[in-house]
C-alpha positions, 0 to 999 in steps of 0.5 A: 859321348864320354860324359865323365870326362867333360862333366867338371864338379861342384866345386870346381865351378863354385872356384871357377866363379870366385876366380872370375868375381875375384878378377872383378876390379869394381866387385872388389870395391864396392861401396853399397848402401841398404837396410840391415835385417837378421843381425847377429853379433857372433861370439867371435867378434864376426858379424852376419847380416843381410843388406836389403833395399825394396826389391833384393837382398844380399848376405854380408859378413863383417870379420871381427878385425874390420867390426873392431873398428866400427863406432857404432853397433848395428841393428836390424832396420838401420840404414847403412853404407858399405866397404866392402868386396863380392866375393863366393862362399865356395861350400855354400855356393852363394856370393856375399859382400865382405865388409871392410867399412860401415857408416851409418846413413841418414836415418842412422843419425834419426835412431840416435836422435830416437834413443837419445829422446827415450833415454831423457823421457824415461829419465822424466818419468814419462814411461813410468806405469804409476802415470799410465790411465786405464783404459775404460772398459766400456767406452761411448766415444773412440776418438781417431788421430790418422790419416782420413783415408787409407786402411788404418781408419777403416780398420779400426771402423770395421773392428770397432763396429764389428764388436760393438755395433752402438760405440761412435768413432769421431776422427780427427784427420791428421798428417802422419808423416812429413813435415808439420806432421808432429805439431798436428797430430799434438794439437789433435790430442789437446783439442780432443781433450779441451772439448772432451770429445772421446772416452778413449782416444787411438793414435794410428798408421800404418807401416813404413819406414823410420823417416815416415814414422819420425812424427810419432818421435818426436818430443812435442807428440811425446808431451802431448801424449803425456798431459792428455787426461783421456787415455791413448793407445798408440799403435803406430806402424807393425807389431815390430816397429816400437816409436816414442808414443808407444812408451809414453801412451798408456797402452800400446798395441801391435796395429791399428786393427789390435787397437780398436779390439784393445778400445772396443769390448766385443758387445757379444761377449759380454752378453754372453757373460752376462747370460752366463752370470744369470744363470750362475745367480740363478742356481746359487739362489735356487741352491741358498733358498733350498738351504734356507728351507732346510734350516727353517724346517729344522727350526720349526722342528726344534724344542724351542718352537714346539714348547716355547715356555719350557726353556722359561719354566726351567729358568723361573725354577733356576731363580727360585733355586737361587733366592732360596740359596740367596735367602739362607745365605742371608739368615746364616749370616743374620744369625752369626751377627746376631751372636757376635753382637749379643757377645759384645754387649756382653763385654760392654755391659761388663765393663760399664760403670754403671754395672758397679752400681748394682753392687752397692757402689757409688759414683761421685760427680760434679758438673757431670765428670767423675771425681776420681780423686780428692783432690779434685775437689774442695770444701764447699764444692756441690756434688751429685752421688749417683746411686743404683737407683738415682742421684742424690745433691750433696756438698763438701764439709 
């Protein structure tokens, strides 16, 4: 059998079926609907993502002339309807949807609500780090806010005793999706905090989609979380899924499990850093006592302790060596007074009246002044005239 001549190629099948979806009425279309995951907006303006639902998935492609006329951008996770045709990628060999048109679904009018409310609350201040508390480092109580059964609870039970067999875990059930669930899960948090059930409180769910995390959303949550004086950590749905009780709580883990490891401190661990402190206490004490030795030994060895009175002898000697100065410096000085004193008795003594006496001279007085002239006094007037050797009365003629 000629094989060569029946075989066809590749590419030839890859046209042969693009030619038979392209004579498809309904394949060329077609209105999908579906999630849309591995979004990338190309430098070109074209747009390449996946739309998925539970069980399947299909590529996509979005060309810039048709994406142009979209009022809104797309993101990974956003529910969607499509315009579009099925057509074959012939190099490839693999058929994807051509987009003509995007609406958003339902859940598209919840993100914008989402962004909306993330957007006032971050205006608000309620993201702000200086309003976040810190968590303790080794809390007594955990308090739970979920769903009382489920994984998530025995999670955080299964990590949190595993870490530290003696912390409590108190739970307080609450609905965690569907409607009512929002105001229930608030009035947790203010009757937690009114009654000051826990040192640390974990807001948890699991996984799930946008309308199944909308409670953790919503702004009365947010307020809740905000004004509660014991510290949160949320960890709602998958490390990739982010909710408003994420950014307001003041911290925020990747799951449920993450967060009893955040809440928890591994008792073991600290054991074993407490033991390794001793030990590091230990030797720094054994290494200052060594230290201290050599310094009491070197003391001990020093002159001041082998003669203590040395040290006062040397300083009785500086004394005396400086009165002695003290002393001569005083005598010098007595001295040059002395001089200067004799030399100005000297010139006073020289230039006193009374030295004219004992040259033979005499001083004339009335009432005790000098008469200096004769007119001074008059005939009649009693006067004294003092001599070298006294006074002597006399009177006027």
């Amino acid at each position: 059998m000629n094989y060569e001549s029946m075989a066809i190629s590749v590419s030839q099948l890859n046209n042969y079926i693009k030619d038979k979806i392209a004579d498809d009425e309904y394949l060329n279309n077609i209105l999908v609907k579906g999630e849309i995951s591995n979004f990338k907006n190309h430098y070109t303006g074209h747009m390449y993502f996946t739309l998925k639902d539970e069980n399947s998935l299909i590529k996509c492609i979005m060309f810039k002339s048709y994406a142009q006329r979209l009022e809104f951008m797309p993101k990974d996770g956003m529910k969607v309807f499509l315009v579009g045709g099925v057509s074959v990628f012939e190099r490839d060999g693999v058929y994807q949807i051509y987009v003509k048109a995007m609406q958003e679904d339902g859940v598209g009018i919840l993100y914008k609500k989402y962004e909306e409310l993330k957007k006032q609350l971050e205006q608000d201040g309620y993201f702000d780090e200086t309003h976040k508390k810190k968590i303790p480092k080794m809390p007594n109580t955990i308090g739970v806010l979920t769903s009382q059964t489920g994984s998530v609870i025995r999670d955080i039970i299964n990590v949190s005793t595993r870490r530290n067999p003696n912390v409590c875990i108190k739970l307080y059930p609450v609905p965690v999706q569907g409607d009512g669930a929002a105001e229930k899960i608030a009035e947790g948090i203010r009757f937690m905090n009114e009654n000051k059930l826990a040192d640390v409180l974990i807001l948890a769910r699991g996984g799930g989609s946008l309308e199944d995390l909308w409670p953790f959303n919503e702004e009365i949550v947010a307020h809740a979380i905000y004004n509660s004086e014991i510290p949160i950590i949320s960890a709602v749905g998958h490390e990739t899924d982010f909710s408003i009780s994420d950014f307001v709580a003041d911290l925020r883990a990747p799951t449920p499990s993450a967060a009893a490891e955040l809440a928890v401190p591994d008792i073991y661990e600290i054991k074993q850093k407490i033991n390794t402190y001793q030990n590091r206490l230990r030797l720094s004490l054994i290494k200052k006592i060594e230290i201290m030795k050599l310094r009491y030994e070197k003391c001990m060895t020093s002159r001041i302790f082998k003669d203590p009175l040395r040290d006062i002898n040397d300083n009785y000697l500086k004394i005396d060596t400086q009165i002695k100065r003290l002393e001569n410096i005083v005598r010098t000085k007595q001295k040059e007074e002395k001089t200067k004193y004799i030399e100005l008795v000297s010139k006073l003594d020289a230039l006193s009246p009374l030295k004219t006496l004992t040259r033979g001279y005499s001083l004339v007085e009335q009432n005790g002044i000098i008469i200096k002239s004769k007119e001074n006094i008059k005939t009649g007037d009693k006067i004294e005239i003092r001599f070298i050797d006294g006074k002597k009365q006399a009177e006027i003629l």
